[in-house]
RODREN-883527 format. One record per residue (C-alpha): chain; x, z, y. Coordinates in steps of 0.05 Angstrom, whole numbers, plus 32768, in hexadecimal, padded with zeros to 4 digits. Example, Ala and Ser with C-alpha at 12.3 -4.5 7.8 and 13.67 -1.06 7.14 Angstrom:
BEGIN
<'A' <80F6 809C 7FA6>> <'A' <8111 808F 7FEB>> 
//
This chain:
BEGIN
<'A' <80AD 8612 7E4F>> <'A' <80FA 8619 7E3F>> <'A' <8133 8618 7E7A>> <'A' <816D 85EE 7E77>> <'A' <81AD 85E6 7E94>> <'A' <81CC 85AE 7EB3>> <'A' <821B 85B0 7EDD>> <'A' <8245 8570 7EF4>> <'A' <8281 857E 7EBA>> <'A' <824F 85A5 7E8A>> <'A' <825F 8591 7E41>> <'A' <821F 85AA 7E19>> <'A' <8215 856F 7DE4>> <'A' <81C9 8571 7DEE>> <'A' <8190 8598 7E12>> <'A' <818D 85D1 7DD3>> <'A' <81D4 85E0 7DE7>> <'A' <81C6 85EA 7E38>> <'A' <81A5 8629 7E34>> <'A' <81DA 863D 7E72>> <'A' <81E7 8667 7E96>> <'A' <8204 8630 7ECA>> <'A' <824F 8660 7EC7>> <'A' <8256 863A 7E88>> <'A' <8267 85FF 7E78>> <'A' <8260 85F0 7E31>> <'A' <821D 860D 7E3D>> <'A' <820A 85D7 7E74>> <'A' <81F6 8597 7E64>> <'A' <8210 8559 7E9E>> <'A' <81F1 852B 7EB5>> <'A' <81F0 84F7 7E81>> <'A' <81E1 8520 7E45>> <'A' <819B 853C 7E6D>> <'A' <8191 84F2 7E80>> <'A' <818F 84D9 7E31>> <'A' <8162 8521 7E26>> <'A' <8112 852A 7E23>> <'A' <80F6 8565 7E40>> <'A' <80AF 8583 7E3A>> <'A' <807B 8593 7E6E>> <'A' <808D 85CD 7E90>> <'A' <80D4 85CD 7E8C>> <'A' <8107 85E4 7EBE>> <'A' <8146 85BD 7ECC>> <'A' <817A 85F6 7EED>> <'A' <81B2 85D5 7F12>> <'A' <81EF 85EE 7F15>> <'A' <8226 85ED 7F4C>> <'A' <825F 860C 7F27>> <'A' <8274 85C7 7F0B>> <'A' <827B 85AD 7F4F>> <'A' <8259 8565 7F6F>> <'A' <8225 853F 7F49>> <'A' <823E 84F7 7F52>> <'A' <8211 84E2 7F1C>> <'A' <81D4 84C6 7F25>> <'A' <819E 84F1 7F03>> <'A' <815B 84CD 7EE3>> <'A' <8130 84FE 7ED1>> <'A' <8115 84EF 7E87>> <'A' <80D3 8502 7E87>> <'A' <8097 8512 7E9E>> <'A' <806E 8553 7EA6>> <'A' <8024 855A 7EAB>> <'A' <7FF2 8589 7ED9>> <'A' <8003 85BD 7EE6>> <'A' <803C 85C7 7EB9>> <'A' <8071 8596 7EE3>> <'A' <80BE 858E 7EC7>> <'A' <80E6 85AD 7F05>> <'A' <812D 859F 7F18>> <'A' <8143 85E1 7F4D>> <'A' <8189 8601 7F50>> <'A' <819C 8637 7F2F>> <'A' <8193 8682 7F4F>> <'A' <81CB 8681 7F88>> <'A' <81DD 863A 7F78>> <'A' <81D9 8605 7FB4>> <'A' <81F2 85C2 7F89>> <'A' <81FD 8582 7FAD>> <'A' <81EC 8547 7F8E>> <'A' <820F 8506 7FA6>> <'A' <820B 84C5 7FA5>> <'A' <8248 84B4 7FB2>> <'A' <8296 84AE 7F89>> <'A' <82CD 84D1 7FAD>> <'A' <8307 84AD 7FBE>> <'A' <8331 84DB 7FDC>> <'A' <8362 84DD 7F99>> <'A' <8360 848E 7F94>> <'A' <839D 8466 7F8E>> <'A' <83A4 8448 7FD3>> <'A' <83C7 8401 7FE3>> <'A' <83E6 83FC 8027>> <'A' <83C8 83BE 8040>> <'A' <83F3 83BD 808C>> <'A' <83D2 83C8 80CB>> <'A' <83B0 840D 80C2>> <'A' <838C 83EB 808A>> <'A' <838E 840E 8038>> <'A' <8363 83F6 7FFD>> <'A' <8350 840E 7FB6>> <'A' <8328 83EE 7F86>> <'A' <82DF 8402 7F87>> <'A' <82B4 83D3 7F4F>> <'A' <8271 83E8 7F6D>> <'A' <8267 83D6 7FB3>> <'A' <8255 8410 7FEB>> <'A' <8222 8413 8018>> <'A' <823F 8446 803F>> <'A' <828E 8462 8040>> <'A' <8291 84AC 8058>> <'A' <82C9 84C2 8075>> <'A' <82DA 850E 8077>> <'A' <8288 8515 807C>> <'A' <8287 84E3 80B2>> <'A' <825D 84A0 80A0>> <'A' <8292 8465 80B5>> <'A' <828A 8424 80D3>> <'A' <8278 83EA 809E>> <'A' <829C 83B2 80C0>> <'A' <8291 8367 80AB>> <'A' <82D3 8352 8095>> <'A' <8310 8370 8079>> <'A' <8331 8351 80BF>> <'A' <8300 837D 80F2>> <'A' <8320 83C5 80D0>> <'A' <8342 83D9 8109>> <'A' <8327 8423 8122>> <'A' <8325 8459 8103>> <'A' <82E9 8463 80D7>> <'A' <82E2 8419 80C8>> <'A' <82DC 8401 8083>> <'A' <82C9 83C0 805C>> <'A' <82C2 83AE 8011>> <'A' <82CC 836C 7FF2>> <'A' <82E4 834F 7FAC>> <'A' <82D9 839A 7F90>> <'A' <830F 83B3 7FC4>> <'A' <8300 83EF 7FFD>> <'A' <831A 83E5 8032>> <'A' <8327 841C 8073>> <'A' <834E 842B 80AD>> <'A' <8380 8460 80A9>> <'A' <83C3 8476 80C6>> <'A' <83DA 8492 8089>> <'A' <83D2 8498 8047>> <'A' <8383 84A3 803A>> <'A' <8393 84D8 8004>> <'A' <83B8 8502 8036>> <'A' <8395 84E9 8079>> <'A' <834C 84FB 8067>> <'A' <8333 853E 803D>> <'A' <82FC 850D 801B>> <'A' <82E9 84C1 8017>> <'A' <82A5 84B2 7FF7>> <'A' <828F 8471 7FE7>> <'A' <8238 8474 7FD5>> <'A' <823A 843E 7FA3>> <'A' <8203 846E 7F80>> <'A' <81BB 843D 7F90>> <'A' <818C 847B 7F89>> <'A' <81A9 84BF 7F81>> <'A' <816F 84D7 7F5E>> <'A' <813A 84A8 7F3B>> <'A' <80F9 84BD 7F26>> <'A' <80D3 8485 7EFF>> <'A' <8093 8481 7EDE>> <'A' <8096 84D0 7EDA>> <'A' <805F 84F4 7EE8>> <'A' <806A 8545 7EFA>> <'A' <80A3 8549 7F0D>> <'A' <80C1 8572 7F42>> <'A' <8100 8583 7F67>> <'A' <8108 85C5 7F91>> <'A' <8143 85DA 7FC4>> <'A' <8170 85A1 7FB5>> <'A' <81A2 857B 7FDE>> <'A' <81A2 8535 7FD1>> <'A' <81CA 84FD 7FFE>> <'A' <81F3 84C6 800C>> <'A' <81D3 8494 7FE5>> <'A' <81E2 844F 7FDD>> <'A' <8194 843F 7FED>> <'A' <816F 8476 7FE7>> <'A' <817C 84B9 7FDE>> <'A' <8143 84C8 7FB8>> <'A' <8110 848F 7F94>> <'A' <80D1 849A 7F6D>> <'A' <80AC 8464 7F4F>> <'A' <8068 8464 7F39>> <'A' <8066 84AE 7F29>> <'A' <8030 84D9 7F42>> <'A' <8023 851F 7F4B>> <'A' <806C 8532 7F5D>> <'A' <8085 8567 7F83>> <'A' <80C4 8569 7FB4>> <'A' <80CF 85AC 7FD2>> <'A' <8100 85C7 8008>> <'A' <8136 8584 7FF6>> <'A' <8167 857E 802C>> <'A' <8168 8529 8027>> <'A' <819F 8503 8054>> <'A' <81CE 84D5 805E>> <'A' <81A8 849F 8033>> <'A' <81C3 8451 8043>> <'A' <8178 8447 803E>> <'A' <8142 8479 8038>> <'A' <8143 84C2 8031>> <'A' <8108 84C6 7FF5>> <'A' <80E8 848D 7FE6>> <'A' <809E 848F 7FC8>> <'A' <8087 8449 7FA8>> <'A' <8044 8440 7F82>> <'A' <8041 848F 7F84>> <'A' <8002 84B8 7F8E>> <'A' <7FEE 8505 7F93>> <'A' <8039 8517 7F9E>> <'A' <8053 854D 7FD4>> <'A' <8085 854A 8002>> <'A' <8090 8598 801C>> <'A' <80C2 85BA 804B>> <'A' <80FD 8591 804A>> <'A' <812A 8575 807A>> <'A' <8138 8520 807A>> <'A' <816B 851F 80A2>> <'A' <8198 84D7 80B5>> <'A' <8184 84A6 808C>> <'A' <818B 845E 8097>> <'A' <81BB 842D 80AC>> <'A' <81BB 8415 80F5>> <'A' <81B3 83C7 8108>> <'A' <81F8 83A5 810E>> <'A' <820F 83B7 80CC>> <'A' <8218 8386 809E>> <'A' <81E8 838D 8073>> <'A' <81B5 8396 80A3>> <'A' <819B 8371 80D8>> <'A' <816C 83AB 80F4>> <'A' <8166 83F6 80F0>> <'A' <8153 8407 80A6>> <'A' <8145 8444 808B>> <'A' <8111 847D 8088>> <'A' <8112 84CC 8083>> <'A' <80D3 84BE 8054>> <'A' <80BA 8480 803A>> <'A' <806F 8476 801B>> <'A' <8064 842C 7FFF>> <'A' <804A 8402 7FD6>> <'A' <800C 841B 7FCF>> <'A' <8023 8462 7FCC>> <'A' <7FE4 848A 7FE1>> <'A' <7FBF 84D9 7FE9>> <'A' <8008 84F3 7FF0>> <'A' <8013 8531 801A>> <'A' <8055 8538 8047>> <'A' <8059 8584 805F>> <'A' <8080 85AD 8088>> <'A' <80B7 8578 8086>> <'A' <80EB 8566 80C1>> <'A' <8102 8521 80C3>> <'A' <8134 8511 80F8>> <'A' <8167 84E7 810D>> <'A' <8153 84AE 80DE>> <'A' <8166 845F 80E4>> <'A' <8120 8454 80EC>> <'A' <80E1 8484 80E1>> <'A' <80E4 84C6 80CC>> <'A' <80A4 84B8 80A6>> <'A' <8092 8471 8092>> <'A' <8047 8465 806D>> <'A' <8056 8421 8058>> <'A' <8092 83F5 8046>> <'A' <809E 83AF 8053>> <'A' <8069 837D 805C>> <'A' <803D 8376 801B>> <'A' <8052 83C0 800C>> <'A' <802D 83E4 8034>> <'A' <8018 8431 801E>> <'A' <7FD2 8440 8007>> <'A' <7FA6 846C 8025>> <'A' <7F94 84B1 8031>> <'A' <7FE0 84CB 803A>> <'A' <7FE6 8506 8066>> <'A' <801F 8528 8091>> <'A' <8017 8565 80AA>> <'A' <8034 859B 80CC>> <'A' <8071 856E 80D6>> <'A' <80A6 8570 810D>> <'A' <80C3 8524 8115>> <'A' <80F5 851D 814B>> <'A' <812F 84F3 8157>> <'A' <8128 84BF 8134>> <'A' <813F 8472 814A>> <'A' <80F9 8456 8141>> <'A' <80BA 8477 8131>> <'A' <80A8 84BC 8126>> <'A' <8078 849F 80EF>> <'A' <8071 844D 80E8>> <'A' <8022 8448 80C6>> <'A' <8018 8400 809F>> <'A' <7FD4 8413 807D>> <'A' <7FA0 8436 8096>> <'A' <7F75 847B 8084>> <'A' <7FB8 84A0 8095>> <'A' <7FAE 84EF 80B6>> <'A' <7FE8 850F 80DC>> <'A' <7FD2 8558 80E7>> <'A' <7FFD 858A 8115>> <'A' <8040 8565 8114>> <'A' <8073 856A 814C>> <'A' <808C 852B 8167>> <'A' <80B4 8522 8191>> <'A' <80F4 84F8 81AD>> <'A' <80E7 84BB 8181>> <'A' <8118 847D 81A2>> <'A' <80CC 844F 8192>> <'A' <8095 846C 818F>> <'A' <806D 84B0 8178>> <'A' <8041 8488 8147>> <'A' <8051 8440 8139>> <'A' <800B 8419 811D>> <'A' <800C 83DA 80F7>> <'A' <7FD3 83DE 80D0>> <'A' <7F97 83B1 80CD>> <'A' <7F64 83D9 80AF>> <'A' <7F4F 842A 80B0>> <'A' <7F5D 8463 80D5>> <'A' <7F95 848B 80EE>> <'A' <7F7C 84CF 80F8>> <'A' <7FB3 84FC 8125>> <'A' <7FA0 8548 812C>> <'A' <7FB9 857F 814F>> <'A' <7FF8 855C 815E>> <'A' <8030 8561 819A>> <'A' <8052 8523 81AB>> <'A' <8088 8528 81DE>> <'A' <80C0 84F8 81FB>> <'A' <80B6 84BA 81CA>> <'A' <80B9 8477 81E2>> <'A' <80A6 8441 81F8>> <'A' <8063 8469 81E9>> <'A' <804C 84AB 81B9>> <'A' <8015 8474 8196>> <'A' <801F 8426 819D>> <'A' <7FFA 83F6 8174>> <'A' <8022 83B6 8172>> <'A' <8001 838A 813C>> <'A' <7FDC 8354 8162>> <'A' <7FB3 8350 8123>> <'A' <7FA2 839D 8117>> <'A' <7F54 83BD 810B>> <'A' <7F76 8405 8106>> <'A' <7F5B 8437 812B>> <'A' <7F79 8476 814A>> <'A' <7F4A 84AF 8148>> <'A' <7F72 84F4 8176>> <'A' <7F5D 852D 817A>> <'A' <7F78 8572 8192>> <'A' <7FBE 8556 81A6>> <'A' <7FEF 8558 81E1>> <'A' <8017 8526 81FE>> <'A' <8049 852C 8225>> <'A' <806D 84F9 8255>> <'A' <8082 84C4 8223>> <'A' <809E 847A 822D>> <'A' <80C2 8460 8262>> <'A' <80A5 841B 8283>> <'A' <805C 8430 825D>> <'A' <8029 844D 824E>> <'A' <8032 849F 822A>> <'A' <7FF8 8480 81F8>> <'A' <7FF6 8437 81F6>> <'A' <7FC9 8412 81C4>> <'A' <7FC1 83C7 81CB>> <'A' <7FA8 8390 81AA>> <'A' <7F59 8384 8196>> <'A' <7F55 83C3 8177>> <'A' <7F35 8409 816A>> <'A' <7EF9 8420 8178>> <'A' <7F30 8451 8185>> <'A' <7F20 84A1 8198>> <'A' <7F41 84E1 81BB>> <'A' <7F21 851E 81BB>> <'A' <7F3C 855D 81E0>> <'A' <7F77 8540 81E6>> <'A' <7FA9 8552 821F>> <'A' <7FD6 851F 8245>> <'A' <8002 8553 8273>> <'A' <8036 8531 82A6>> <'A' <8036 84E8 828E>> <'A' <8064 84AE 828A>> <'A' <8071 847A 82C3>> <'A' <8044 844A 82AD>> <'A' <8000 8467 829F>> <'A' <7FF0 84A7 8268>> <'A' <7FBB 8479 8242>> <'A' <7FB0 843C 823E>> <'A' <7F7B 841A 8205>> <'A' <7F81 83C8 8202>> <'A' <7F47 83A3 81F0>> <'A' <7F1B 83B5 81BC>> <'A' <7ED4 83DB 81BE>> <'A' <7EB5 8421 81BA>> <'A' <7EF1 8444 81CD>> <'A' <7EE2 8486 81E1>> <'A' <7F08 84C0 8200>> <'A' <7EE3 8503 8203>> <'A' <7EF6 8547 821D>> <'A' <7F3F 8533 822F>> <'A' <7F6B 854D 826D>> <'A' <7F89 851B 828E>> <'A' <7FC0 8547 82B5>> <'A' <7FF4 8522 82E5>> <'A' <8006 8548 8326>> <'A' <8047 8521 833B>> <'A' <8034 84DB 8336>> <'A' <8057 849C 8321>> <'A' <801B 8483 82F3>> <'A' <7FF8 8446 8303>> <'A' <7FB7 8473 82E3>> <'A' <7FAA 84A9 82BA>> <'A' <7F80 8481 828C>> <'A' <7F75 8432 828E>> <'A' <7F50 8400 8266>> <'A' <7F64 83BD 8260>> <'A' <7F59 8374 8240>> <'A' <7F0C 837A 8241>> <'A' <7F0A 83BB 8217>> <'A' <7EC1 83BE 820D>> <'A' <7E89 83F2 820E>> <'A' <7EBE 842F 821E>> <'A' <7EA7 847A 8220>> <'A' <7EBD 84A9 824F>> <'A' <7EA4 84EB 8255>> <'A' <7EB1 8535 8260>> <'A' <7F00 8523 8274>> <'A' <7F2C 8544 82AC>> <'A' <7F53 8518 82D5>> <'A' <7F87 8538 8307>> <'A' <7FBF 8501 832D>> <'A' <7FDF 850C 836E>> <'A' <7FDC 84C7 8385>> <'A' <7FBF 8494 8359>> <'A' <7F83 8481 8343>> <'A' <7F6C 849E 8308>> <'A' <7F47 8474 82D7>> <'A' <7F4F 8428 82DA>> <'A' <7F24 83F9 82C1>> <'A' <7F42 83B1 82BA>> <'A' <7F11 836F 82C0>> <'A' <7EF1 8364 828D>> <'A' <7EE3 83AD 8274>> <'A' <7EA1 83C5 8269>> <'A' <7E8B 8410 826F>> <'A' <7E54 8428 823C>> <'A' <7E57 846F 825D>> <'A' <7E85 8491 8289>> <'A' <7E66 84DE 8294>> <'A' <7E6C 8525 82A6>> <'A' <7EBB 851F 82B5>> <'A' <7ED8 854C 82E9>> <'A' <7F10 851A 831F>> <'A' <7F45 853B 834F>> <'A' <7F72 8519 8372>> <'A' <7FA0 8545 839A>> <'A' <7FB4 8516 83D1>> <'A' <7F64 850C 83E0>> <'A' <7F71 84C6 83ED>> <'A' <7F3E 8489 83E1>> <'A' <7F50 8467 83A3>> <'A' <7F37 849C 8365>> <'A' <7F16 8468 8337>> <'A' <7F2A 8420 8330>> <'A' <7EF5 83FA 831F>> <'A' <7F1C 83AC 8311>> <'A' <7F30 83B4 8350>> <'A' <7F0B 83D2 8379>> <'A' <7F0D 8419 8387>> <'A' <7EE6 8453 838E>> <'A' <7EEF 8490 83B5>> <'A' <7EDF 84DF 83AB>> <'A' <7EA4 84D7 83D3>> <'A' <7E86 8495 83BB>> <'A' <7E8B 84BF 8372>> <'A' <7E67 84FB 8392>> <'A' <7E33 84D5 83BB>> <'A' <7E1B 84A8 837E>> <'A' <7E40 8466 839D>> <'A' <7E62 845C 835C>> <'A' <7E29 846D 8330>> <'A' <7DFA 8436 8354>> <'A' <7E35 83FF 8353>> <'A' <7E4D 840E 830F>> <'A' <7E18 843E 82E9>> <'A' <7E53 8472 82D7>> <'A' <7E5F 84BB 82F4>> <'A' <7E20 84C7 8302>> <'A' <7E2A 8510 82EC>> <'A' <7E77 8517 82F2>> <'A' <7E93 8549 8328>> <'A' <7EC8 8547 8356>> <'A' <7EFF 8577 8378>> <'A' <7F34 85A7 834E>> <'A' <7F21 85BA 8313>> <'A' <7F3E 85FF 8314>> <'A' <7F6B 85FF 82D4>> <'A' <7F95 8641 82CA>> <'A' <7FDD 8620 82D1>> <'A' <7FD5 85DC 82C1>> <'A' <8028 85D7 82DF>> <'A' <8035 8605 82A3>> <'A' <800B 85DE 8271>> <'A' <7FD3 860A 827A>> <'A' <7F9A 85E2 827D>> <'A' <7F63 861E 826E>> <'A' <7F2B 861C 829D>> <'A' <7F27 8651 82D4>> <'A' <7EE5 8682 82D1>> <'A' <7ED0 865D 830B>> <'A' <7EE4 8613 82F7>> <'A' <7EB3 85DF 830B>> <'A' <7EB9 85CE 82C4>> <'A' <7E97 85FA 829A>> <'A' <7E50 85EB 8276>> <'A' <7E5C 85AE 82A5>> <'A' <7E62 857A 826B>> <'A' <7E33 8555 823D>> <'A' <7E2B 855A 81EA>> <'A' <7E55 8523 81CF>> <'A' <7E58 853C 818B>> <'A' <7E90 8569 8188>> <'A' <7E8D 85AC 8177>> <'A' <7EDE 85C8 8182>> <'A' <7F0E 85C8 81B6>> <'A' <7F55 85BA 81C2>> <'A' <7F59 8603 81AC>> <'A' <7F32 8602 8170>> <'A' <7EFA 8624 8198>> <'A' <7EAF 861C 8182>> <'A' <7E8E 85E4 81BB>> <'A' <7E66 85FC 81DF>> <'A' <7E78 863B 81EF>> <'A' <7E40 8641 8227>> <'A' <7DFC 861B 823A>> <'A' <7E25 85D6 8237>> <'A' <7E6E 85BA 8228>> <'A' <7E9F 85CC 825E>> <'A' <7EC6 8583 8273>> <'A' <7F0B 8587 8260>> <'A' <7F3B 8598 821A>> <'A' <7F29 85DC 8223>> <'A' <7EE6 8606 821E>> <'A' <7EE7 8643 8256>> <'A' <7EE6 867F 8233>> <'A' <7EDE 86BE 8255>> <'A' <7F0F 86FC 8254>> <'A' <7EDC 8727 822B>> <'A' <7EC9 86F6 81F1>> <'A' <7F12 86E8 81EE>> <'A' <7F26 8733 81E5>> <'A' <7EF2 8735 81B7>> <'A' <7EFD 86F8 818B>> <'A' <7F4C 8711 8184>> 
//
């Protein structure tokens, strides 16, 4: 394993020569030479900041092996920036009338930043008339200024740079506490090489993508930030938002994203499959994420057998978790979805067999005009399992379309001010549903719905309140059952359901506070049936007494607690 060192300006003739330290230059090899180099497994790339911006593209040579990985990471102290953009800040600039200067620029940009600030690409030289506009035509840039650009702007970068740093057919190899953006496509694109590692990068600003994984397998993804990548619809070369925080395609598959945030992206801050014919393989996983922000999807899933494990997500301009996929399952654990919309999940492929299988999550209201989950389409058998749905959206807090088998188990259903149509609803002749062990709290509307058409394999053992006490608590295609047709069996004998559910508060602790723990005297406890689950919402070992409690949560008393922490 030898070191070497790399700076913008360094003039080491070859690797041997860039034995740093990163203070020198003749000791630091640029960009170019380490490009032309070879390296071994196990070598360490140092980059240096001391020769100022990496406007270079860097390719990294080689490949490591298990275990022993080549590594690109700054040097001690050093935060380097490597860009993919030319400055043209120092450009000869032609006074073109109107507000309007151009210099020559061979390679066309993607993006023109203006002292930091992305401009507006505009469509013809004739629609630069505000400032940050710019165009580029004939190898001529094009911007608005109302003065000289040399002395009316600090810098002026032009990302004519396609992928900032390109990682091809290189297995090993991995990049630590770099800073990597403004791309002409993507900021950073690897290509059928597994096993990489990319650690703590701060990725942004990308035309296209932040990272880009294509034909890759058993790489990580860990504690980054992907931060405003993309290009918004409307610009010219774009007809719709484009652009990920993290793309996984074309069969990329068993790669891990951790730890990551991915905001404020064109599209998805995570995207598990490309364009159609290049979806991602299977068996990718994303946990402990927080995805927020961005203009689509908190994570867009083409291909199925996909986990998300204890992300955050939340504020999404879509949806949570976007499905397209026709086969598999998408397995969501232990996450918090909050504030996306239309919905936290939506399936919108009429054509897609995925299934969503939730457990141990939390939604909050979600979705304006919908449904806080909404899956349609002939699809599923989909699953939730001691899941909470706290508040809810106007619309409804779940609603499955079509489809068989669906089951939700152990859920609280928890909407106090009304404004739902239902809590839960099933619609388009969803088939054989299962619905046991749930808590369902409304104000004033019914609180499960069944549509025409649906049939009910088993509906048990769940506990119904409805504040206002009026009539309509279950709709059954229309027609509606009270508290006291559930208690006195009138439901049971019409429909064969709720023969063993309950009725009347449950007694949570402060469900208004999102504390949804049972009450030592809650109806609910050792009140539900064995439906093959053995932890709560919590984590908790089910069942904690002589049966499953109904609800997310298993009632644990004061002493066991003490005792367990």
């Amino acid at each position: 394993m030898t070191t070497y060192y790399m700076r913008a300006d360094g003039t080491a003739a070859n690797k041997a020569a860039a034995s740093g330290p990163g203070t020198s230059q003749s000791a630091c090899m640029n960009v170019s030479v380490h490009n032309g180099e070879t390296f071994s497994a196990g070598d360490i790339i140092k980059i240096c900041d001391n020769g100022g911006i990496y406007y270079s593209q860097i390719v990294p040579p080689s490949a490591g092996s298990a275990g022993n990985l080549i590594t690109y990471e700054p040097e001690t102290g050093d935060t380097p920036e490597i860009n993919g953009s030319t400055e043209l800040v120092g450009a000869s600039w032609a006074d073109q009338g109107g507000n309007v200067w151009s210099t020559s620029v061979t390679t066309e940009p993607h993006i023109v930043f203006l002292n930091d600030v992305k401009g507006n690409h505009e469509a013809t030289q004739g629609a630069v008339n505000a400032a940050n506009d710019w165009f580029w035509g004939s190898n001529v840039l094009y911007i608005y200024s109302t003065s000289n650009p040399s002395v009316a702007f600090s810098s002026i970068e032009a990302a004519i740079t396609s992928y900032v740093f390109s990682i091809s057919s290189k297995n090993y190899v991995r990049l630590a506490n770099l800073s990597i953006w403004k791309g002409k496509y993507d900021n950073l694109q690897v290509v059928t090489s597994d096993g990489c590692e990319f650690d703590t990068l701060a990725v942004s600003y990308a035309n296209v993508n932040g990272i880009s994984l294509r034909g890759c397998d058993n790489c990580s993804i860990t504690n980054g930030h992907y931060h405003n990548n993309g290009t918004l619809a409307g610009d010219p070369n774009y007809a719709e938002n484009t652009g990920a925080g993290i793309l996984l395609w074309d069969g990329s598959q068993t790669n891990t994203i951790d730890g990551v945030e991915s905001d404020n992206n064109a599209e998805d801050g995570v995207a598990l499959g490309g364009p159609i014919g290049f979806y991602s393989g299977a068996d990718n996983v994303v946990n402990n994420c927080n995805l927020h922000d961005n203009l689509e999807d908190g994570v867009d899933i083409k291909n199925g057998n996909q986990t998300i494990s204890g992300c955050v997500i939340n504020d999404n301009v879509a949806s949570g978790i976007v499905l397209h996929a026709t086969a598999g399952v998408c397995t969501v654990v232990g996450s918090s979805f909050d504030n996306n919309g239309p919905s936290h999940f939506l399936v919108t492929d009429v054509d897609s067999g995925c299934t969503f299988e939730a457990s141990r999550c939390v939604f909050y209201p979600g979705g304006e005009n919908n449904a806080t989950v909404h899956l349609t389409y002939n699809n599923g058998p989909h699953k939730f399992h001691y899941c909470v749905f706290s508040d809810g959206s106007i619309y409804r807090q779940l609603q499955i379309q079509g489809g068989s088998g669906h089951e939700v188990h152990n859920c609280t259903f928890y909407c106090p001010n009304g404004g739902t149509t239902s809590l839960l609803r099933f619609t388009t002749s969803a088939a054989s549903v299962l619905v046991k062990n749930n808590v369902f709290v409304s104000s004033d509307v019914p609180l499960i719905r069944y549509d025409t058409g649906v049939t009910v394999a088993e509906a048990e053992n769940n506990s119904y309140y409805r504040s206002d006490g009026t009539a309509s608590w279950l709709d059954y295609q229309g027609t509606f059952y009270s508290k006291t047709q559930i208690d006195d069996g009138t439901v049971f004998a019409a429909k064969g359901t709720d023969g063993d559910s309950i009725t009347g508060d449950p007694l949570m602790i402060d469900p208004a506070n999102d504390n949804f723990h049972l009450q030592s005297g809650s109806p609910c406890i050792n009140a539900g049936v064995a439906v093959g689950l053995t932890q709560d919402y919590d984590g908790s070992h089910v069942p904690m007494g002589s049966a499953p409690d109904i609800g997310a949560f298993e009632f644990i008393s004061e002493w066991f607690q003490s005792f367990r922490n």
